[in-house]
C-alpha positions as CSV (number, residue, x, y, z in Angstrom):
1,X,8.7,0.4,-13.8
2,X,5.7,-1.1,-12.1
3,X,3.4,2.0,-10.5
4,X,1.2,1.2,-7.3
5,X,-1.3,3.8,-6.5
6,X,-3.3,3.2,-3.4
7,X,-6.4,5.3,-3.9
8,X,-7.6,7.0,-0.4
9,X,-11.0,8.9,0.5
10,X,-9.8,10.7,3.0
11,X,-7.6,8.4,6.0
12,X,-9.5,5.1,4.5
13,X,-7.5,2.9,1.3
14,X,-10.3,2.1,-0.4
15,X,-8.4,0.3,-3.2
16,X,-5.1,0.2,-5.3
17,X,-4.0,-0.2,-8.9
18,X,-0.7,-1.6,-9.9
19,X,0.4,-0.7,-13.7
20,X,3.4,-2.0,-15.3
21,X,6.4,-4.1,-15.2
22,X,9.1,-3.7,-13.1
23,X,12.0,-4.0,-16.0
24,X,14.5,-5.9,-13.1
25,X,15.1,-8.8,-14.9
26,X,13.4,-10.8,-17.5
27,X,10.0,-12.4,-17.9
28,X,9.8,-15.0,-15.7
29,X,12.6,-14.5,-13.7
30,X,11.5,-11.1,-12.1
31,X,11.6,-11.1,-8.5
32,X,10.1,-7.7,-7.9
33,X,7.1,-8.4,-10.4
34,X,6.7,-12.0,-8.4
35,X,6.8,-10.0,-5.1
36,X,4.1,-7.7,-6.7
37,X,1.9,-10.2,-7.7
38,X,2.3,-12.5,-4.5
39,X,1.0,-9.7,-2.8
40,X,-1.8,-8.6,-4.8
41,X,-2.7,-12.7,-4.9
42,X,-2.7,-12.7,-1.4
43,X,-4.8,-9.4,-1.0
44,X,-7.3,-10.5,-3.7
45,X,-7.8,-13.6,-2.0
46,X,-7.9,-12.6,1.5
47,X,-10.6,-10.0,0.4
48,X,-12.8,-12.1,-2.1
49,X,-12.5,-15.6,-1.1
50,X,-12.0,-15.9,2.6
51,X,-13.7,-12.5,3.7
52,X,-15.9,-13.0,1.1
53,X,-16.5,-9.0,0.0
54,X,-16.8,-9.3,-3.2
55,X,-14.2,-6.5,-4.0
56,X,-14.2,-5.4,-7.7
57,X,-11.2,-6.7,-9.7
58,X,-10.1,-5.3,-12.6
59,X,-7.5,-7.0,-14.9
60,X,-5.9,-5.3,-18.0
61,X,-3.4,-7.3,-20.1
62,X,-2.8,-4.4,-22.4
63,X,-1.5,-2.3,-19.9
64,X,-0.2,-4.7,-17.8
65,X,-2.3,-3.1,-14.6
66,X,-4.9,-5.2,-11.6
67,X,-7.6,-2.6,-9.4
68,X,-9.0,-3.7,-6.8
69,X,-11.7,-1.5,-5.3
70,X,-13.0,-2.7,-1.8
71,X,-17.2,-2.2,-1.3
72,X,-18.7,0.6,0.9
73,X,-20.9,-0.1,3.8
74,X,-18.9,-2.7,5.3
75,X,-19.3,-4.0,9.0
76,X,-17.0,-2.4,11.3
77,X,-14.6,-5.8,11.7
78,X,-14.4,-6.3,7.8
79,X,-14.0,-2.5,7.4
80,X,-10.9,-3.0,10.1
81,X,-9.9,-5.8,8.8
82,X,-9.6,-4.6,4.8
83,X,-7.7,-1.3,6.1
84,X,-5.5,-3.5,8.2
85,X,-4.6,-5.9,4.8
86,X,-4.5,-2.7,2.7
87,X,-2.0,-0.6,5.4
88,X,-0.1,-4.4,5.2
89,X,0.3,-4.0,1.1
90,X,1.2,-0.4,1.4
91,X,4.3,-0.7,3.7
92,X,5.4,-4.2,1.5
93,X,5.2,-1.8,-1.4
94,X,7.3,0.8,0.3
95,X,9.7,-1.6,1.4
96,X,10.3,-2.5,-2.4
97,X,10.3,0.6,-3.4
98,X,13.0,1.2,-0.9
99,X,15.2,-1.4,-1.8
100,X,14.3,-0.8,-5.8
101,X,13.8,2.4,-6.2
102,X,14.0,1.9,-9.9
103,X,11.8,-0.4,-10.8
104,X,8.7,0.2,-8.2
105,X,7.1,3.5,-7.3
106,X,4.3,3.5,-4.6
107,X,1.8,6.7,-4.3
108,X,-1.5,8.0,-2.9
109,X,-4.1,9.5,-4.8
110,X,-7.5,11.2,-3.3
């Protein structure tokens, strides 16, 4: 099962971690684990290379997990604009996990 945990300070996401494989179908031909890592691509990049944040990424082969940590001290339209991508991720997650309930769980952690 592949675990997303968006990690909250209070109201504000202020990163996630995703850990795992979904177990759907095989390697390669896994459309939950594509979706997941679409839209942690997408994220990543919308972040890091067009917002230019320099968000810490953290990739772990041996447990299969990504974190991404968003920086403090942002100005109040990148702040907006990193909750607003994060919020995004959230509901796509939920919306897998309601459809596969099996295979993706999606949680908040403090």
């Amino acid at each position: 099962m592949t675990t997303v945990t968006f990690h909250m300070e209070g109201e504000r996401i202020v990163g996630f971690t995703v850990q795992g494989h979904s177990g759907y179908a095989d390697e390669g031909s896994d459309i939950i684990c594509a979706a997941v890592t679409s839209a942690v691509r997408l994220t990543e990049c919308a972040v890091n290379d067009v917002l230019g944040l320099g968000a810490s990424v953290k990739v772990r082969e041996s447990d299969a997990s990504i974190t991404m940590k968003i920086p403090g001290g942002l100005s109040e339209a990148n702040e907006t604009t990193c909750q607003t991508l994060l919020a995004a991720l959230m509901v796509h997650f939920a919306s897998l996990h309601e459809e596969y309930p099996d295979h993706i769980s999606v949680m908040e952690e403090e």
